[in-house]
Backbone as XML, in Angstrom:
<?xml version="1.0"?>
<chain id="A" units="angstrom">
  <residue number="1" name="UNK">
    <atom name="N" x="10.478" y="-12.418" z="45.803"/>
    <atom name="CA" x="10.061" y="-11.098" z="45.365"/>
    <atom name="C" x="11.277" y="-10.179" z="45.187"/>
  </residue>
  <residue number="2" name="UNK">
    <atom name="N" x="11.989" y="-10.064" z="46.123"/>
    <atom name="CA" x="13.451" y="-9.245" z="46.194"/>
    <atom name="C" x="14.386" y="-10.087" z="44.894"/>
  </residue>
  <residue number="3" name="UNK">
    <atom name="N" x="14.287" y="-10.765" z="44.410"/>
    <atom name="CA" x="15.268" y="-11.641" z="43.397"/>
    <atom name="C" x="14.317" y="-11.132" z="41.792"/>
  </residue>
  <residue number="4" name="UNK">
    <atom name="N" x="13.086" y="-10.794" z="41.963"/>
    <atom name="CA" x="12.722" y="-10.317" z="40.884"/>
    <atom name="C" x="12.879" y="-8.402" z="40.494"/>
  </residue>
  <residue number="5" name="UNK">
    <atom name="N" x="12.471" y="-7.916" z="41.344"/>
    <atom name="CA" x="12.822" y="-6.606" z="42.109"/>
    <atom name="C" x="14.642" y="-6.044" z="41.318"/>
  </residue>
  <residue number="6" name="UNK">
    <atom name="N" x="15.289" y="-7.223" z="41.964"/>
    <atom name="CA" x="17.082" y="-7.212" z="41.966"/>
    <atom name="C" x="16.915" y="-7.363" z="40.235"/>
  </residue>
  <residue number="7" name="UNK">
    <atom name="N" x="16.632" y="-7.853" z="38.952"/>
    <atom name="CA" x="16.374" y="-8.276" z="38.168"/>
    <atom name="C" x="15.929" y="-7.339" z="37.276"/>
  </residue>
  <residue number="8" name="UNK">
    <atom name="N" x="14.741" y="-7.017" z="37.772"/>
    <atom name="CA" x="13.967" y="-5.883" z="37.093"/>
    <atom name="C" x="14.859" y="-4.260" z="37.328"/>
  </residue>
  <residue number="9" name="UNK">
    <atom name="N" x="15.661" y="-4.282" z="38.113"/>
    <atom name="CA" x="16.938" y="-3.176" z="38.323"/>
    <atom name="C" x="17.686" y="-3.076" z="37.280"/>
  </residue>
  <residue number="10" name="UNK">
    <atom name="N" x="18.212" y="-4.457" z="37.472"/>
    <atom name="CA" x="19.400" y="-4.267" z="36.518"/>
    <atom name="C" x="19.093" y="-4.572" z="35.120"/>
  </residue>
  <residue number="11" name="UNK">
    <atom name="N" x="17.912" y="-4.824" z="34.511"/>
    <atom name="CA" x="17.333" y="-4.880" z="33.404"/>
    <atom name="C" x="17.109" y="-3.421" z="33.238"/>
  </residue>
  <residue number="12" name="UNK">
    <atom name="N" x="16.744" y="-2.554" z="33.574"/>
    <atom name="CA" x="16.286" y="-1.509" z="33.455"/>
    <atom name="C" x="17.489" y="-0.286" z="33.484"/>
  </residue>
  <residue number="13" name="UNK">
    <atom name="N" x="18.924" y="-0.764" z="33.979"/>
    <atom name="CA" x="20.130" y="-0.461" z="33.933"/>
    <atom name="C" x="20.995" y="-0.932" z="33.040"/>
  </residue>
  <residue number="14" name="UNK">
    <atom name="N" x="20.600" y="-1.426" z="31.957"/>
    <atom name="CA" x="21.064" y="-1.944" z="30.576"/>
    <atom name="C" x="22.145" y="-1.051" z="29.891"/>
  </residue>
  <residue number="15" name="UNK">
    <atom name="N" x="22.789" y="-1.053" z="29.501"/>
    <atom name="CA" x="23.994" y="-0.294" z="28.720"/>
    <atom name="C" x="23.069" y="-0.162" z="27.486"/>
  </residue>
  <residue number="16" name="UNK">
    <atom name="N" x="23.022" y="1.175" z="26.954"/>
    <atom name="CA" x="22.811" y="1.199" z="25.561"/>
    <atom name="C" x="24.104" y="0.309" z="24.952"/>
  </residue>
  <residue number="17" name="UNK">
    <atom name="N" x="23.574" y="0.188" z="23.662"/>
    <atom name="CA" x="24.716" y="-1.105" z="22.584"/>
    <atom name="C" x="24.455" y="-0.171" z="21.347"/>
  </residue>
  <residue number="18" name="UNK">
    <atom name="N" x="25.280" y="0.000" z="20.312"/>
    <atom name="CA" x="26.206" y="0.338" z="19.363"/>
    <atom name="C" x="25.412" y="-0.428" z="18.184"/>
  </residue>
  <residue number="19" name="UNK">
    <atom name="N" x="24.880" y="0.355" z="16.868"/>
    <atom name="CA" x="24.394" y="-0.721" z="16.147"/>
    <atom name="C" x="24.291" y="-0.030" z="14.593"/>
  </residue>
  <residue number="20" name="UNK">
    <atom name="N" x="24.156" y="-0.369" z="13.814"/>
    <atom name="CA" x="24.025" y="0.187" z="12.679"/>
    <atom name="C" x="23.384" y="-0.397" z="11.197"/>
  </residue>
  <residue number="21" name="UNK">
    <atom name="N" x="22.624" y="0.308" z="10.690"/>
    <atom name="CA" x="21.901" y="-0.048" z="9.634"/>
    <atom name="C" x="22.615" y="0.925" z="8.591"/>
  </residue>
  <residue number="22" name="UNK">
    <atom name="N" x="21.577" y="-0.202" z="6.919"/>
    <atom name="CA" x="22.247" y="0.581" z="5.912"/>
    <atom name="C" x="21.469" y="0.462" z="4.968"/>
  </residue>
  <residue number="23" name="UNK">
    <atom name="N" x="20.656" y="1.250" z="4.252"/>
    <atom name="CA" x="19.620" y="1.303" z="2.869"/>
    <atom name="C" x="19.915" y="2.095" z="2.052"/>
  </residue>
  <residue number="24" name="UNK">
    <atom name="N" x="18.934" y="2.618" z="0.745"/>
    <atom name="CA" x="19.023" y="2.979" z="-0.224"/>
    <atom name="C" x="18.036" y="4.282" z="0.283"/>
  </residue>
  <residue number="25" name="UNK">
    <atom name="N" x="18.791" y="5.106" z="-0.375"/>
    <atom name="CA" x="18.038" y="6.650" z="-0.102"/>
    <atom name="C" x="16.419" y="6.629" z="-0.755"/>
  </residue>
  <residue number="26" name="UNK">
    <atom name="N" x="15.443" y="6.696" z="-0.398"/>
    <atom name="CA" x="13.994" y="6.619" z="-1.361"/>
    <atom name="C" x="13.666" y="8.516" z="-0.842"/>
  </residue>
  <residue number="27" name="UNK">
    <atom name="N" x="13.728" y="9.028" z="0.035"/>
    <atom name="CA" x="13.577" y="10.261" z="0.051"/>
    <atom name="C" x="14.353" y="10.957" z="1.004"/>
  </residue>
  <residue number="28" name="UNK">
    <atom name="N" x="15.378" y="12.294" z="1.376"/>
    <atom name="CA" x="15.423" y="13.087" z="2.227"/>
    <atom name="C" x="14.839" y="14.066" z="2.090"/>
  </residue>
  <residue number="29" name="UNK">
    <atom name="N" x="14.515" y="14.691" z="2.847"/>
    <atom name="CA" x="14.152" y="16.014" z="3.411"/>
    <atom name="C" x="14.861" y="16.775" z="4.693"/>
  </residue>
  <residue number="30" name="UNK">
    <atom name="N" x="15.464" y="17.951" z="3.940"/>
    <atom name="CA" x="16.985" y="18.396" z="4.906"/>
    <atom name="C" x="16.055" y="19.155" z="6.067"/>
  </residue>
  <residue number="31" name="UNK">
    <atom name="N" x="14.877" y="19.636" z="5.539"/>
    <atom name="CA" x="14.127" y="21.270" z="6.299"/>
    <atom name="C" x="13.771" y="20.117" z="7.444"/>
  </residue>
  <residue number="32" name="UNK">
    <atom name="N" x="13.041" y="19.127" z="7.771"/>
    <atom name="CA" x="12.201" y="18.207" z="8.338"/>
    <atom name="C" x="13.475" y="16.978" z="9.218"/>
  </residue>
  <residue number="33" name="UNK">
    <atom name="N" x="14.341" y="16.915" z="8.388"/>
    <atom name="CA" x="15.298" y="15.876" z="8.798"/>
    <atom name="C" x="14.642" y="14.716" z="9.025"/>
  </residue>
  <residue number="34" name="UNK">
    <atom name="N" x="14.333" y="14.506" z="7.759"/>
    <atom name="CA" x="13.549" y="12.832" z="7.430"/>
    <atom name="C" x="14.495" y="12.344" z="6.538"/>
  </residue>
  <residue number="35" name="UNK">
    <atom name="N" x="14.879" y="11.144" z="6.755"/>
    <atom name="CA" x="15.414" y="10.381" z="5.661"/>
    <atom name="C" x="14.749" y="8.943" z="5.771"/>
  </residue>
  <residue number="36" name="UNK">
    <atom name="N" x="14.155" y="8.838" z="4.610"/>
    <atom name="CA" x="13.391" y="7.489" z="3.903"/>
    <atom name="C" x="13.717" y="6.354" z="3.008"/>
  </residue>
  <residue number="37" name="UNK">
    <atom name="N" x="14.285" y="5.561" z="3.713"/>
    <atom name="CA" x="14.791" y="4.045" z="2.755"/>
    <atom name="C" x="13.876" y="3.658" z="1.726"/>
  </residue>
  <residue number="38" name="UNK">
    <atom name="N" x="13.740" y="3.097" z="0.920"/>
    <atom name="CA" x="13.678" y="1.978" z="0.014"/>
    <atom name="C" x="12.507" y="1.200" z="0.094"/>
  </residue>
  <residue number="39" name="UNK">
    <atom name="N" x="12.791" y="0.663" z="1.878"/>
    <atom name="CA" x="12.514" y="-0.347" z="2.522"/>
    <atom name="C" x="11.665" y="0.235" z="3.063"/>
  </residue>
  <residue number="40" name="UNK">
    <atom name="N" x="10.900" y="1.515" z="3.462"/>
    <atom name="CA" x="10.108" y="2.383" z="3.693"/>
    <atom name="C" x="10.412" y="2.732" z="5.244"/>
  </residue>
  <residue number="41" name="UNK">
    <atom name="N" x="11.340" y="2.190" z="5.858"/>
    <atom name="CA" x="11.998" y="2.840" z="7.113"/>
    <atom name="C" x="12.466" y="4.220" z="7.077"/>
  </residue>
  <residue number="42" name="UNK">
    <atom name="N" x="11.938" y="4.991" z="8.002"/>
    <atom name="CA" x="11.951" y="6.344" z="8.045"/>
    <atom name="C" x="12.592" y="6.709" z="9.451"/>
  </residue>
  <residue number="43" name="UNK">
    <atom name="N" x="13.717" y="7.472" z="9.880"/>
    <atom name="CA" x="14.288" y="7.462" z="10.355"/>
    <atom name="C" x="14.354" y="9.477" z="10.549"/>
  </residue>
  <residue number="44" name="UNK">
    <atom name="N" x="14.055" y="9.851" z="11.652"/>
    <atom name="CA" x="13.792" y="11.565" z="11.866"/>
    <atom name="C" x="15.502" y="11.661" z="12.510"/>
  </residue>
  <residue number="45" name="UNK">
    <atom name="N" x="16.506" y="12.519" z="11.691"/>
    <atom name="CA" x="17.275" y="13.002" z="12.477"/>
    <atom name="C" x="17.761" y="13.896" z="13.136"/>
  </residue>
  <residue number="46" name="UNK">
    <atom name="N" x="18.357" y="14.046" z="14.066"/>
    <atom name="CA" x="18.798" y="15.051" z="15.155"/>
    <atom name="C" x="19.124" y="16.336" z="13.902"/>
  </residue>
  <residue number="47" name="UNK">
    <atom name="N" x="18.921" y="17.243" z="14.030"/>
    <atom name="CA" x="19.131" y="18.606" z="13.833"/>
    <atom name="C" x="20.461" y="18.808" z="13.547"/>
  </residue>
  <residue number="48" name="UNK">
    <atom name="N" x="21.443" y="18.976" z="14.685"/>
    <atom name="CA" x="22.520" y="18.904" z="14.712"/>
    <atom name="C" x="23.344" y="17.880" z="14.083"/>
  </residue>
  <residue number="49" name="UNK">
    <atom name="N" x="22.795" y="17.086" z="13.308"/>
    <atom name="CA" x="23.418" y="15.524" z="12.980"/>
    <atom name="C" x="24.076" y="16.107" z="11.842"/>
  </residue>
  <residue number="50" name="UNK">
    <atom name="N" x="25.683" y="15.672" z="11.105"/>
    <atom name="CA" x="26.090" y="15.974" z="9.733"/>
    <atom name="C" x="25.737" y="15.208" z="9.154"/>
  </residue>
  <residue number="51" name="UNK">
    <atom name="N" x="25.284" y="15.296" z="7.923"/>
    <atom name="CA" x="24.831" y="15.075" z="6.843"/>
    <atom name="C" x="25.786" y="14.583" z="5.948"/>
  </residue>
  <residue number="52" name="UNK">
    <atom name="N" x="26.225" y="13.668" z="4.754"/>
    <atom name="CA" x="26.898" y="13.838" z="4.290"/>
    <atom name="C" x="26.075" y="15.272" z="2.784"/>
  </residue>
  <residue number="53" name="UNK">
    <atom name="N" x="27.077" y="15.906" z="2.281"/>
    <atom name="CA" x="26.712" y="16.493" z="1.225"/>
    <atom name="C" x="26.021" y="15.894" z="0.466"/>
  </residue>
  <residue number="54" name="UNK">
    <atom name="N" x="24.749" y="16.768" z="-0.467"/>
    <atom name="CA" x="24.073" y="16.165" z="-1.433"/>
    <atom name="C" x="23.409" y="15.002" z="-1.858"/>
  </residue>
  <residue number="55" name="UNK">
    <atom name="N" x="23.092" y="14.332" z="-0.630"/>
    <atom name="CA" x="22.193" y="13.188" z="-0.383"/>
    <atom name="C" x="20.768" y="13.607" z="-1.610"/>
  </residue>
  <residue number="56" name="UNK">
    <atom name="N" x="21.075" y="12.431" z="-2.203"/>
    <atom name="CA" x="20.000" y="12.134" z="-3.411"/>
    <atom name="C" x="19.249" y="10.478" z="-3.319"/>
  </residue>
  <residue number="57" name="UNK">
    <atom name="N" x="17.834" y="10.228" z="-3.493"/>
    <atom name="CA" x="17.327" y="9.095" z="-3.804"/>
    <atom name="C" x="18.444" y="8.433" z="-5.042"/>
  </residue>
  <residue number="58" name="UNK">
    <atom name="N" x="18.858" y="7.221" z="-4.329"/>
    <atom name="CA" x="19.731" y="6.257" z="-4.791"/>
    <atom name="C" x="20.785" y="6.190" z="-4.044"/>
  </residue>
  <residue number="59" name="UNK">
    <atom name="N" x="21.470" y="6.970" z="-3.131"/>
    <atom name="CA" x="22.676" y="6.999" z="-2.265"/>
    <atom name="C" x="21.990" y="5.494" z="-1.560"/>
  </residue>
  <residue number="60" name="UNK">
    <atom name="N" x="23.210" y="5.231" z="-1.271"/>
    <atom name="CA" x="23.232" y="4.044" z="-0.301"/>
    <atom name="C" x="24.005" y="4.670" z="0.978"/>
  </residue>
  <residue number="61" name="UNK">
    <atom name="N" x="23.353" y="4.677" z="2.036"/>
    <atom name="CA" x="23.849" y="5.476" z="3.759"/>
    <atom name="C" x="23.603" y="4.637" z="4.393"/>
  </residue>
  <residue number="62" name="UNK">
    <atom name="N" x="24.904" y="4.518" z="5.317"/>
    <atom name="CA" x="24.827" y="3.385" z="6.920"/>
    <atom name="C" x="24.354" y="4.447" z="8.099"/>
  </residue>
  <residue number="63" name="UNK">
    <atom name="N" x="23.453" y="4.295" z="8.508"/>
    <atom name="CA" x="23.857" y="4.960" z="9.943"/>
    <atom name="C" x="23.906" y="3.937" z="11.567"/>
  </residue>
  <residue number="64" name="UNK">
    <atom name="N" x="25.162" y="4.906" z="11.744"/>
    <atom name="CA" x="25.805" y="4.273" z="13.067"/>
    <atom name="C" x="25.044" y="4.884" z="14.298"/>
  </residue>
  <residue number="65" name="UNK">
    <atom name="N" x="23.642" y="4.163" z="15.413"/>
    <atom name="CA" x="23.492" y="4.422" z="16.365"/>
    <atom name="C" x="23.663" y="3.960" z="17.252"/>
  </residue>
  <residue number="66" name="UNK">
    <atom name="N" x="22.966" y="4.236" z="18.834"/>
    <atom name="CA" x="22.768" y="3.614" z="19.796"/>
    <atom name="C" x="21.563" y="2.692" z="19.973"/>
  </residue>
  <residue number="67" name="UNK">
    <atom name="N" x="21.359" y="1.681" z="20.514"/>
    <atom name="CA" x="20.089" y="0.993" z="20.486"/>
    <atom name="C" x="19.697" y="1.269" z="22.622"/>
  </residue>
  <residue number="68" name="UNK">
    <atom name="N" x="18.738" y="1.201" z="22.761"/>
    <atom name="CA" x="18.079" y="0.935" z="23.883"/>
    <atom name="C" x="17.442" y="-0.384" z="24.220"/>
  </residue>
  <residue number="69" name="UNK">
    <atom name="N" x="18.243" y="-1.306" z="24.101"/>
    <atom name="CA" x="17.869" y="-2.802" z="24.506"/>
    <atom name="C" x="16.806" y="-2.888" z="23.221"/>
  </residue>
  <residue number="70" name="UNK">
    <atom name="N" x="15.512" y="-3.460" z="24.306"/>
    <atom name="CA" x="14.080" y="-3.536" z="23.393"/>
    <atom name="C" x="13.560" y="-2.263" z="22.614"/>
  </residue>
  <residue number="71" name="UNK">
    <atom name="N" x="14.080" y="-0.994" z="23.374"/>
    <atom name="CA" x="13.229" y="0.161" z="23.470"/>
    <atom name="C" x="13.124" y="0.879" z="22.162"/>
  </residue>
  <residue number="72" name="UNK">
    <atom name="N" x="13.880" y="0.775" z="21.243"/>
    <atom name="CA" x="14.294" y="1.211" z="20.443"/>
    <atom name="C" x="15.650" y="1.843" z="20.040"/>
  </residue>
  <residue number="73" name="UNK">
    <atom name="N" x="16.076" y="2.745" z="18.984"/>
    <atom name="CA" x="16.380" y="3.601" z="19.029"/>
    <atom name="C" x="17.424" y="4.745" z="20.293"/>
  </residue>
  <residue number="74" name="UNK">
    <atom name="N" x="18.027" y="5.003" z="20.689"/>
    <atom name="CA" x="18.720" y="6.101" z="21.443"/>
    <atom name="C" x="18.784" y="7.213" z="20.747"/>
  </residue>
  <residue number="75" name="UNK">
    <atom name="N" x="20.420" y="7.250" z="20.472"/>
    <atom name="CA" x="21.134" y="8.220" z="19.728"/>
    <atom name="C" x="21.375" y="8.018" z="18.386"/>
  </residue>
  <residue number="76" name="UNK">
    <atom name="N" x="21.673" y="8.892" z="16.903"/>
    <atom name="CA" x="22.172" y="8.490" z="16.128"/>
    <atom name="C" x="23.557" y="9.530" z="15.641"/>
  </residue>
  <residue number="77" name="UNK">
    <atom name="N" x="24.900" y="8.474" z="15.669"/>
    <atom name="CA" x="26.036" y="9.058" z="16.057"/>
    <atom name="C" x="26.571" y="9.807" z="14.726"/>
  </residue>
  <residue number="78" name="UNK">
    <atom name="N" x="26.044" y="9.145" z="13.569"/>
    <atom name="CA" x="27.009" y="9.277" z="12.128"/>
    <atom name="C" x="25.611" y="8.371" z="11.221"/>
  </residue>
  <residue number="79" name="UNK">
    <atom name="N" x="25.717" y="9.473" z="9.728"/>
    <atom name="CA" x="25.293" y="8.613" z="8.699"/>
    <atom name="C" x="26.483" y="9.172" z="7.677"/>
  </residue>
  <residue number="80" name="UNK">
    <atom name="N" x="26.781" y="8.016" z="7.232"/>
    <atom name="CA" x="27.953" y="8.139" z="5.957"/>
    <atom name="C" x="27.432" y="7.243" z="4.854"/>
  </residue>
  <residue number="81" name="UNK">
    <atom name="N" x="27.745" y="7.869" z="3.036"/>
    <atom name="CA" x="27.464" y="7.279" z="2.123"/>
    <atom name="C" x="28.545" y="5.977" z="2.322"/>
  </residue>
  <residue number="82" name="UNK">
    <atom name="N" x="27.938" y="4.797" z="1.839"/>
    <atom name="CA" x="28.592" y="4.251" z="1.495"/>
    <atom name="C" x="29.194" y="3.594" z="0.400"/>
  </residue>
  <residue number="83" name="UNK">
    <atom name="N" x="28.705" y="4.344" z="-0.694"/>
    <atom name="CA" x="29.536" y="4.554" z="-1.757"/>
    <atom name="C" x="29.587" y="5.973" z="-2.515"/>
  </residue>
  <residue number="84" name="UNK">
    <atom name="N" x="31.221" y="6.255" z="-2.383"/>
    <atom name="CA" x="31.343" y="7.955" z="-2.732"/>
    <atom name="C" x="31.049" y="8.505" z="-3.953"/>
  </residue>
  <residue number="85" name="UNK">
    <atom name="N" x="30.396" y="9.671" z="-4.235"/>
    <atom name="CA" x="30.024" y="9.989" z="-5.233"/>
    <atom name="C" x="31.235" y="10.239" z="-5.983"/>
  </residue>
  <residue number="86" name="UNK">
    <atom name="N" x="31.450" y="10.212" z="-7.320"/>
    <atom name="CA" x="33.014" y="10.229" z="-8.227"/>
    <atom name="C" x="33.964" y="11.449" z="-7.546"/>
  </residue>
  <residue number="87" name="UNK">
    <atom name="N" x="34.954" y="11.197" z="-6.937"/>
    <atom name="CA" x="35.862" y="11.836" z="-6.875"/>
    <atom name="C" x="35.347" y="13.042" z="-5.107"/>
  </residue>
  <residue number="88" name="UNK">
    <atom name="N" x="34.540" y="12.283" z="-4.922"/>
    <atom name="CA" x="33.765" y="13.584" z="-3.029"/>
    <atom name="C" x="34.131" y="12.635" z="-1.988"/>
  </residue>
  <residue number="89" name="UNK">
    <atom name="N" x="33.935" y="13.449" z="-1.093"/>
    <atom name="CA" x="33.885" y="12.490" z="0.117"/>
    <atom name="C" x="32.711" y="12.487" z="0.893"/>
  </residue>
  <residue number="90" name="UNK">
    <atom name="N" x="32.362" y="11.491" z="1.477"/>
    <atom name="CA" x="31.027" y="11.150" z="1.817"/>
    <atom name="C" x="30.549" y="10.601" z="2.673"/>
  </residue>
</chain>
């Protein structure tokens, strides 16, 4: 019982892990901080999160978060275009 107990501790003491996805813009919404893939993954971001400028359906954006083991989701640290619009940075 104590060896499952010891187990179920340190499972539950998991390091968040570092992870990142990357789709095609299908909708933002800056007022709401929704951004909607392609792929129909919808992703609500932090308020405070930067943005890159002028996010339009068709941008392609990685965002870099935290994962919570199984749990989902944590933090999300950075979304950057990943391909710059002519001559911006992004």
């Amino acid at each position: 019982m104590r060896a499952i107990l010891a187990a179920s501790l340190l499972l539950a003491a998991a390091p968040a892990l570092a992870d990142q996805t990357s789709g095609t813009v299908a909708l933002y919404d800056a007022a709401s901080h929704q951004l909607t893939f392609t792929d129909r993954t919808v992703w609500y971001l932090p308020a405070s999160l930067e943005m890159p400028l002028g996010v339009v359906p068709g941008d392609v954006l990685q965002i870099n978060y935290t994962t919570n083991s199984d749990n989902g989701w944590q933090a999300i640290q950075t979304v950057r275009r990943l391909v710059p619009l002519d001559g911006a940075k992004g």
